[in-house]
C-alpha positions in Angstrom: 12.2 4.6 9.9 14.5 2.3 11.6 13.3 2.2 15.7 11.4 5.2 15.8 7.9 5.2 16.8 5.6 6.2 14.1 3.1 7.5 16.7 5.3 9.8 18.4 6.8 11.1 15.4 3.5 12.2 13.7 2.2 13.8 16.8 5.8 15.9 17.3 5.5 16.3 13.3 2.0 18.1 13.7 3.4 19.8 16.7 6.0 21.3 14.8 3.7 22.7 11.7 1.1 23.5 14.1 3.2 25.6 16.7 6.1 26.6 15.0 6.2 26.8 11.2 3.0 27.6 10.8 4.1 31.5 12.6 7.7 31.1 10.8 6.6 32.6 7.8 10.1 32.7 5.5 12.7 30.2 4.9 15.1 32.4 6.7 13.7 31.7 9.8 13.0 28.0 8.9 17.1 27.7 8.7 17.4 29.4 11.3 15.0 27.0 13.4 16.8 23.7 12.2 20.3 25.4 12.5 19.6 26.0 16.3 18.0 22.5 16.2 20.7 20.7 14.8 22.8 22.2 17.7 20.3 20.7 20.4 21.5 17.0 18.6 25.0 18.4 19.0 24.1 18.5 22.6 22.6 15.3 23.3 25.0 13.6 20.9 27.9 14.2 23.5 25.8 14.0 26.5 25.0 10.4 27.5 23.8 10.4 30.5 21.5 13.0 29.6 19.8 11.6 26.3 19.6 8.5 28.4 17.5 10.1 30.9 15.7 12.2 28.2 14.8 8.6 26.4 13.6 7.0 29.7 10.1 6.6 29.7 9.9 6.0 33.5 11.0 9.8 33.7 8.1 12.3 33.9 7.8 14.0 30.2 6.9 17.2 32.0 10.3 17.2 34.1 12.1 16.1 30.4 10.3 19.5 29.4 11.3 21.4 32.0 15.1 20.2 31.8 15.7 20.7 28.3 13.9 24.0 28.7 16.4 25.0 31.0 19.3 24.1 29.5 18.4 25.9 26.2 16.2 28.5 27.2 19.3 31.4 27.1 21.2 29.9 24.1 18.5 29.6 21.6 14.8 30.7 20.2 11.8 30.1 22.1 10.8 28.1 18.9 13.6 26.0 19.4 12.9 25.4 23.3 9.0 24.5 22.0 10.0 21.5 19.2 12.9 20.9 21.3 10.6 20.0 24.1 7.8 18.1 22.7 10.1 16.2 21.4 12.1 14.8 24.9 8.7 14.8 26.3 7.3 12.1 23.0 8.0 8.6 24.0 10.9 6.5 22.6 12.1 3.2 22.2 15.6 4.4 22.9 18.3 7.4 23.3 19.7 6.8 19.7 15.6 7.1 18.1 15.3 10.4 20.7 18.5 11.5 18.8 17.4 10.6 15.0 13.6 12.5 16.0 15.4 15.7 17.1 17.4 15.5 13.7 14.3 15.0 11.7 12.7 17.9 13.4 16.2 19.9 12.2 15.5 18.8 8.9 11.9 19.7 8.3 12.1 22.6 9.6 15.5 23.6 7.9 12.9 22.8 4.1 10.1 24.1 6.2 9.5 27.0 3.2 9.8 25.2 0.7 6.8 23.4 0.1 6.1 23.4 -3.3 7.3 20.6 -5.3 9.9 23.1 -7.6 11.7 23.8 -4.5 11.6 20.7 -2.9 12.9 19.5 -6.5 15.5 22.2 -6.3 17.1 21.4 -3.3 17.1 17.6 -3.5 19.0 18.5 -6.8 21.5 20.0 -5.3 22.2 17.2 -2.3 22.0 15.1 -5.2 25.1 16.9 -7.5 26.8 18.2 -4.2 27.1 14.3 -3.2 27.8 13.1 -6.9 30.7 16.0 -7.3 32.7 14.2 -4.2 32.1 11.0 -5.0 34.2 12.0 -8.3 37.2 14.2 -6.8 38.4 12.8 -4.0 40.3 15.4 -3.1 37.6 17.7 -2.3 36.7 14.9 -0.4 39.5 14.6 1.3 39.4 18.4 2.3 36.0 17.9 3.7 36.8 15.1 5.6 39.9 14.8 6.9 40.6 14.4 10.7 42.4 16.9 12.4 40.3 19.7 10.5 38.4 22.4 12.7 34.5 22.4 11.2 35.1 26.0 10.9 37.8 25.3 8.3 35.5 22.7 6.6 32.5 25.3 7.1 34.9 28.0 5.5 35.8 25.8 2.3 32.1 24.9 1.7 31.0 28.5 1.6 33.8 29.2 -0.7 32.1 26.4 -3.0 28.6 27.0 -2.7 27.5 30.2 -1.5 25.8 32.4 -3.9 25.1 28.7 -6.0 22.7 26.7 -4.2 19.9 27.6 -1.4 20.4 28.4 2.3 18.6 25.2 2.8 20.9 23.2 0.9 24.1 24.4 2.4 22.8 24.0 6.3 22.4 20.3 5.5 25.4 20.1 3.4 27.2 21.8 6.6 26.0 19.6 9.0 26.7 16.7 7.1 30.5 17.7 6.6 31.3 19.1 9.9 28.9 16.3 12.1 27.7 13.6 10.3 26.7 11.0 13.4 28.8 8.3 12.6 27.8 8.5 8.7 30.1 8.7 6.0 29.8 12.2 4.1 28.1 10.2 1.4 25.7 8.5 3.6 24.9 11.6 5.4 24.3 13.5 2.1 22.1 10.6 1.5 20.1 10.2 4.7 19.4 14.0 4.3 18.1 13.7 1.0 15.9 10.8 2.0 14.5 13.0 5.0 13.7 15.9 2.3 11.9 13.6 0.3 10.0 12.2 3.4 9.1 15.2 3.9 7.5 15.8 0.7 5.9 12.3 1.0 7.5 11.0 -2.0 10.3 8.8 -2.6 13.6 9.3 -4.8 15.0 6.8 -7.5 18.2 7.0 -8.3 18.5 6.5 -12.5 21.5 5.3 -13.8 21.4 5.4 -17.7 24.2 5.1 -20.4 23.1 8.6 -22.0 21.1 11.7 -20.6 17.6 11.2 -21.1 15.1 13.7 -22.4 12.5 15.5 -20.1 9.8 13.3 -22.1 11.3 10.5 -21.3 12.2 11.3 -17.5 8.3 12.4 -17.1 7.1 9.1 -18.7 9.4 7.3 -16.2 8.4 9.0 -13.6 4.7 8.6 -14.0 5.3 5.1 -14.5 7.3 4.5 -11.0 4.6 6.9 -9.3 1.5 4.6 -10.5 4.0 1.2 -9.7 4.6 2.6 -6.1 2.0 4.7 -5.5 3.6 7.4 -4.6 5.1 10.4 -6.1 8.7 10.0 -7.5 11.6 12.2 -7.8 13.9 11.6 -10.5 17.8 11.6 -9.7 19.7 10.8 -12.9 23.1 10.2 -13.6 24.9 9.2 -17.1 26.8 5.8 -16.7 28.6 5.2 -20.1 29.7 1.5 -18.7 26.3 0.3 -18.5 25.9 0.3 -22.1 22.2 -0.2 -22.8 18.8 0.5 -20.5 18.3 1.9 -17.3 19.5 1.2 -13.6 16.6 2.3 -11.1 17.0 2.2 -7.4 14.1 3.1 -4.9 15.5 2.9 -1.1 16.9 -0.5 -0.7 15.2 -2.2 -4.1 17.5 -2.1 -7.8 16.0 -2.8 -11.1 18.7 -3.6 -13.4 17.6 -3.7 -16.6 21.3 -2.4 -18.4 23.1 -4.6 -21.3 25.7 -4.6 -19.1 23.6 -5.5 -16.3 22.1 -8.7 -18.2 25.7 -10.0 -19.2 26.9 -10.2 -15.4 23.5 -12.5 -14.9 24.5 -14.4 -17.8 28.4 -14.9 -16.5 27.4 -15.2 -13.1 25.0 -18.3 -14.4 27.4 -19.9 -16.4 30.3 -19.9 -13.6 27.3 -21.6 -11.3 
């Protein structure tokens, strides 16, 4: 949580459950909320003098409120103008942790319906395939990324893919990633959004690279064992890697466990070059 202020972001977090989801009632209208959400990061993302003056805490929060009211009151929900507003109004170290608040608050409320862990499981799934399918056709990739392509043309191919195949959920995030991914690389921004998901559900994600598929058995006996060793739940994210032999590959955030054959005979040539 790189900057932001924990304080502020519970208290617009409880603000947002509270006020808004908590009267939302279907996932519809959660997508709905973080589409319009994501738009108001659209906005301040290519306004600088105004996120600067949103982020300034010498500015009175209830002027911030009334501004962005303003500005948003005819173009989106009243829901909107409410997060949208205790959010400029929260205090922040900085326009860029203003921005990556008002994104979060996008993101939980675009999974605000789907609270219970087969869902949340569901569409961290699908992040998780959607990112692995262009990591391994790079023209797709290329499709979705090139310069010089409208987001509407981007928009239009990913619908083509996944509508009617994955959640409305999953293909908001998957949309904003393509078509405005902050500075992120589509992969990063696939990633970043999965993190947020499983944030969200106050769990983390390991990544599991192993040379064969492993049985449900064995994925629940892993993940019990990486819940108890971080004590916190853990969603499983596996992949089959025939070139690491042997064993497993774990990653959880930033920390790798290598325990692959092939793994153990780069330690053993790296040693022997030293």
């Amino acid at each position: 949580m790189r900057g932001i202020s924990r304080t502020s972001l519970v208290e617009v977090t409880r603000r947002l459950d509270e006020n808004v989801l908590a009267s939302a009632g279907t996932a519809q209208s959660g997508v709905s909320l973080g589409s319009e959400l994501f738009e108001v990061v659209a906005l301040l993302g290519s306004q600088h003098s105004l996120r600067r003056w949103l982020a300034d805490q010498a500015n009175p929060a209830e002027r911030k409120t009334e501004l962005i009211g303003e500005l948003l009151e005819t173009k989106v929900s009243p829901s909107t103008v409410i997060v949208a507003g205790d959010v400029v109004s929260a205090k922040w170290s900085g326009p860029r942790d203003l921005v990556d608040a008002m994104e979060r608050m996008a993101v939980y409320a675009t999974v605000a319906a789907l609270q219970n862990a087969s869902a949340l499981d569901e569409l961290e799934d699908e992040l998780f395939r959607f990112q692995r399918i262009v990591a391994a056709q790079p023209e797709l990739r290329d499709a979705l990324t090139r310069e010089g392509v409208a987001p509407e043309q981007r928009l239009s191919l990913l619908e083509s893919l996944l509508s009617g195949k994955v959640n409305a959920a999953t293909l908001t995030l998957v949309g904003e990633a393509v078509t405005r991914p902050r500075r992120r690389t589509l992969e990063q921004a696939l990633d970043h959004f999965g993190g947020l998901v499983s944030e969200r559900a106050k769990r983390y994600v390991a990544v599991v690279r192993s040379a064969v598929a492993l049985s449900e058995s064995q994925q629940s006996r892993l993940g019990a064992a990486l819940s108890r060793a971080y004590g916190r739940d853990i969603h499983l994210n596996t992949e089959v890697a025939p070139e690491i032999v042997g064993g497993l590959s774990i990653q959880v955030g930033d920390e790798v466990i290598d325990g692959t054959i092939a793994g153990r005979i780069a330690e053993v040539q790296r040693r022997l070059a030293g």
